[in-house]
Structure formats: C-alpha cells, structure tokens
Backbone as JSON Lines, residues from 0, in Angstrom:
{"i":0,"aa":"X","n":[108.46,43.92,64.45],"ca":[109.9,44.01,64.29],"c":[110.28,45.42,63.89]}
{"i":1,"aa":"X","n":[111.32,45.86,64.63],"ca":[112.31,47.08,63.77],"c":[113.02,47.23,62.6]}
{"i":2,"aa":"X","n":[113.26,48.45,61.81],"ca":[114.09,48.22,60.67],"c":[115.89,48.59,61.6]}
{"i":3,"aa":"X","n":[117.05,47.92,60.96],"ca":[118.19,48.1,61.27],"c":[118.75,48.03,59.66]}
{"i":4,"aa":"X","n":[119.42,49.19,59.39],"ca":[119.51,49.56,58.2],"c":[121.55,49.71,58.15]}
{"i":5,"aa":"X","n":[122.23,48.74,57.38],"ca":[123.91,48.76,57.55],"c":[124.33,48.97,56.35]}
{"i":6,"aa":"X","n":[125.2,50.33,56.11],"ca":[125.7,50.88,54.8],"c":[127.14,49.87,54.69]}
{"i":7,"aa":"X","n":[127.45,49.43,53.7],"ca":[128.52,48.17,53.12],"c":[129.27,48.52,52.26]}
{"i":8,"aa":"X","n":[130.45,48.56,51.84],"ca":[131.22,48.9,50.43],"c":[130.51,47.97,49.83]}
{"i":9,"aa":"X","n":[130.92,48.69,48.64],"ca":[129.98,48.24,47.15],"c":[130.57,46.65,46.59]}
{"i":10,"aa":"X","n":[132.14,46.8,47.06],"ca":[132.34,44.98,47.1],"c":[131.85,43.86,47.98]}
{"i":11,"aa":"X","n":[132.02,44.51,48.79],"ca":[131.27,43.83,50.22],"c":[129.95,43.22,49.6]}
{"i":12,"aa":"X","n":[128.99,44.24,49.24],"ca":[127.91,44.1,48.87],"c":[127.54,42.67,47.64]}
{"i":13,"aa":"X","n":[128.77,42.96,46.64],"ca":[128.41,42.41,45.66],"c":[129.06,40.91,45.61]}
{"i":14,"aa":"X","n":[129.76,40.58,46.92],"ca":[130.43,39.25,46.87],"c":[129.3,38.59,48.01]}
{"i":15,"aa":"X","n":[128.6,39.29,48.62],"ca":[127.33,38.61,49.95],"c":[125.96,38.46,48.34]}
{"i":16,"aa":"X","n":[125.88,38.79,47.27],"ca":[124.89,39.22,46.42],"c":[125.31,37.54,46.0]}
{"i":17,"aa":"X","n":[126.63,37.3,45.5],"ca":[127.27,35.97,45.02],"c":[126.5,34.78,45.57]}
{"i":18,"aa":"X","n":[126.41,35.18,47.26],"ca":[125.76,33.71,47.96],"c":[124.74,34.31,47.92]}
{"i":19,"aa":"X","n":[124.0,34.62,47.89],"ca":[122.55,35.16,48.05],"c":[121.53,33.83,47.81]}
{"i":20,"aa":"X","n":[121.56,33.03,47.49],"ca":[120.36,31.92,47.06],"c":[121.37,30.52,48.17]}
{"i":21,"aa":"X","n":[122.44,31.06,48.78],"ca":[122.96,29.89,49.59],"c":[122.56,30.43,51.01]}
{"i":22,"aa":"X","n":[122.66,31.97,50.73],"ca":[122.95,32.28,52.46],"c":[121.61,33.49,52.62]}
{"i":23,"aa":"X","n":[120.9,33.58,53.95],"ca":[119.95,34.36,54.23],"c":[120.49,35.63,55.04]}
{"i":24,"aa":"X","n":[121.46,36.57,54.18],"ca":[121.98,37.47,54.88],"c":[121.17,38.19,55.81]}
{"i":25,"aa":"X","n":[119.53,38.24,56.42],"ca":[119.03,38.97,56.72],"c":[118.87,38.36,58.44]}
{"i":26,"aa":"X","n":[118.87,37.18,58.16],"ca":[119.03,35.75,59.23],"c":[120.46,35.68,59.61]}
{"i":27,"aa":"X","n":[121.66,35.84,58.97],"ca":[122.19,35.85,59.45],"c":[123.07,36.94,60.59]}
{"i":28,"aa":"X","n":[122.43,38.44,59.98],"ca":[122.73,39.46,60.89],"c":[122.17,39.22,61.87]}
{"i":29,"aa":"X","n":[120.87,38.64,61.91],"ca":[120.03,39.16,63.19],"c":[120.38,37.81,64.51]}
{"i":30,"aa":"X","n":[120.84,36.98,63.66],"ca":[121.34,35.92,64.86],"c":[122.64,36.24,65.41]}
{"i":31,"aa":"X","n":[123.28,36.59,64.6],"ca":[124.58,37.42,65.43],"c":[124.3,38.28,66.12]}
{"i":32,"aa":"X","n":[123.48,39.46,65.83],"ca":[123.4,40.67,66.59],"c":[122.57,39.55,68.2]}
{"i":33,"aa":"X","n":[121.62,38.95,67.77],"ca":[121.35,38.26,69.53],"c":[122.03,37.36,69.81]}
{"i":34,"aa":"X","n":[123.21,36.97,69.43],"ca":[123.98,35.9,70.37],"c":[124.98,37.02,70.87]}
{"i":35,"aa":"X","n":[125.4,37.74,69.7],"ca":[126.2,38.98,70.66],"c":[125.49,39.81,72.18]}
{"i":36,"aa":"X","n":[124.06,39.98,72.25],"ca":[123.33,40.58,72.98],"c":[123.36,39.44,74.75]}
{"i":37,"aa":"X","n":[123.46,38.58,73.82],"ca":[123.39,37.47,75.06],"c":[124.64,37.5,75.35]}
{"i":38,"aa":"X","n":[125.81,37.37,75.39],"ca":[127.02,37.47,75.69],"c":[127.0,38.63,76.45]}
{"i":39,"aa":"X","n":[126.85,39.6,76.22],"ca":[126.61,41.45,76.63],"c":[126.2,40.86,77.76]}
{"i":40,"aa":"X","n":[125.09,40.8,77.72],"ca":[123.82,40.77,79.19],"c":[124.9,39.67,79.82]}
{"i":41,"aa":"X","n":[125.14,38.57,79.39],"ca":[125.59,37.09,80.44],"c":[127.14,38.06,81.34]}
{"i":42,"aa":"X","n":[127.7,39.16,80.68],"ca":[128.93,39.81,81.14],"c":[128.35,40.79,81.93]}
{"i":43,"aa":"X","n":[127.42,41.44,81.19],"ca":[126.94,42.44,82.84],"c":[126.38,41.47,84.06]}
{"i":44,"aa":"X","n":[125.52,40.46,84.01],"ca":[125.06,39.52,84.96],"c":[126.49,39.21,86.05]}
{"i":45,"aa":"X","n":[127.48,38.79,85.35],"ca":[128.48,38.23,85.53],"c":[129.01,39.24,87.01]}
{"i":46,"aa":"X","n":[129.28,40.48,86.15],"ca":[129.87,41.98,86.61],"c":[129.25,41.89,88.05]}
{"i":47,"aa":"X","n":[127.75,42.05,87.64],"ca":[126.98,42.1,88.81],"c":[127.05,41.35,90.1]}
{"i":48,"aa":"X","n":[127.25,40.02,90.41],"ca":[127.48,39.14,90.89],"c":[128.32,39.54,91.32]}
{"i":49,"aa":"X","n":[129.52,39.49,90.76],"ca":[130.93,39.76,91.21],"c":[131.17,41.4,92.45]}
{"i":50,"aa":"X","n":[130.26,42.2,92.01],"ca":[130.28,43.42,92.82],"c":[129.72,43.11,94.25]}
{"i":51,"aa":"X","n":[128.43,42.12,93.65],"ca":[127.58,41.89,95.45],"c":[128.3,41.12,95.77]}
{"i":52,"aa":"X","n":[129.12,40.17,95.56],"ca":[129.7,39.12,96.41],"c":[131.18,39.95,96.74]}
{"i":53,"aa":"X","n":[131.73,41.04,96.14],"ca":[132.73,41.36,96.42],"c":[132.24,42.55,98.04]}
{"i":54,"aa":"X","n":[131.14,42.57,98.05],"ca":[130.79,43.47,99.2],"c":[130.31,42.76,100.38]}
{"i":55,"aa":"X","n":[130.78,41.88,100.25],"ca":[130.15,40.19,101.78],"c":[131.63,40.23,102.21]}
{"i":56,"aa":"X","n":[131.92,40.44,103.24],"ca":[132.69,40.33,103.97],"c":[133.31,39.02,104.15]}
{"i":57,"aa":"X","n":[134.46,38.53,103.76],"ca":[134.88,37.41,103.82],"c":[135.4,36.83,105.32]}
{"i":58,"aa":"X","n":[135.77,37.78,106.54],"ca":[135.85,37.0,107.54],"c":[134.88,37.2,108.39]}
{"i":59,"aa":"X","n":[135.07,36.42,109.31],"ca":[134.08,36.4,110.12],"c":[134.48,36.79,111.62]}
{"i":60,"aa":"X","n":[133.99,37.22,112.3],"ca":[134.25,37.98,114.08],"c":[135.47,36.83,114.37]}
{"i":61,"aa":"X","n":[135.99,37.47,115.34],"ca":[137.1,37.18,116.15],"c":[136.41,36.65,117.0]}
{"i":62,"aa":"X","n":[136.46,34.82,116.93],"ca":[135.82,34.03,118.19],"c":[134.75,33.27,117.58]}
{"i":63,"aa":"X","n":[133.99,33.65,116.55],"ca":[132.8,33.12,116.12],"c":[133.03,31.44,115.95]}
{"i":64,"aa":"X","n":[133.96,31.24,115.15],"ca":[134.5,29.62,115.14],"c":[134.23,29.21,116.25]}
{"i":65,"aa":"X","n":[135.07,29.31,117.33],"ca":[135.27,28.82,119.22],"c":[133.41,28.59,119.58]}
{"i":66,"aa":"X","n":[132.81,30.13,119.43],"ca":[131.3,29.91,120.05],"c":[130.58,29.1,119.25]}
{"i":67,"aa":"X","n":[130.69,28.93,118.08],"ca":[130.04,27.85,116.85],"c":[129.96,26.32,116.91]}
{"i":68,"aa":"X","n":[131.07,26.18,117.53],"ca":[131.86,24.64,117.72],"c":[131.6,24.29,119.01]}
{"i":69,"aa":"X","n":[131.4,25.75,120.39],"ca":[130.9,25.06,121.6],"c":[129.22,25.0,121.61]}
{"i":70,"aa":"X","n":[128.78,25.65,120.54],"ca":[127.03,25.8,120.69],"c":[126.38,24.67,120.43]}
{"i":71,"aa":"X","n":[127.63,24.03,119.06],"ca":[127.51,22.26,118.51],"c":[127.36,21.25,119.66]}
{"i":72,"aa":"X","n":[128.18,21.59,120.63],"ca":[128.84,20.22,121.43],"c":[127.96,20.45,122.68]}
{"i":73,"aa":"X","n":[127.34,21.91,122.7],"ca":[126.48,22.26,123.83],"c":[125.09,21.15,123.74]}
{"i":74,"aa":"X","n":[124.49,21.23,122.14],"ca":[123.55,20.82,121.51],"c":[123.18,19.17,121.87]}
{"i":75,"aa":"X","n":[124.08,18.58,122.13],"ca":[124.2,16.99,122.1],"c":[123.74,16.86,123.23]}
C-alpha cells in the first residue's frame, strides 16, 4: 500500500478525533476515494463508447433496404 497524507483544520480534526472509537476514519477515506475512482473510470468507459458509436454511420446506402428485402425473397 501507499501513504496518502490530507492536511485538515484543527476543528475538523478534533470533531473526526470525537468519533474515533465509532468511526475508522482511515477506512473510510479509502472507500470513498475507490468508489469515487469507479465512477471516474465507469464515465470515461461511458465517454468512450459514446465517441466509437458516434463514428458508425447511422444510414445506410441508398437502395440497400430494396436489395436486402429482394436477396430475402430471392432466398426462398
């Protein structure tokens, strides 16, 4: 593991000191910092997707339907 080291006002400090035997402030940074990380990544994934599918051409040739539908009926 890495050290991640967060400077706090001195109240800050001393009202998280209050719960200290309720709450595992050290557990609780580090599960935030990776559910935040997963959110991050799930939005670039997201991004990503969205760019390749925005580069697929949504129509298709002039006629392709007509030859598609006679290649079907050719088939039988």
């Amino acid at each position: 593991m890495s050290v991640f080291s967060v400077k706090l006002r001195k109240d800050v400090k001393e009202r998280m000191d209050r719960y200290k035997g309720r709450v595992n402030w050290a557990d609780e940074v580090r599960r935030f910092i990776e559910d935040r990380l997963r959110v991050l990544e799930a939005e670039d994934n997201i991004r990503r997707v969205v760019e390749e599918l925005s580069s697929i051409p949504l129509e298709s040739p002039r006629g392709s339907s007509v030859a598609s539908v006679r290649e079907d009926r050719e088939s039988r």
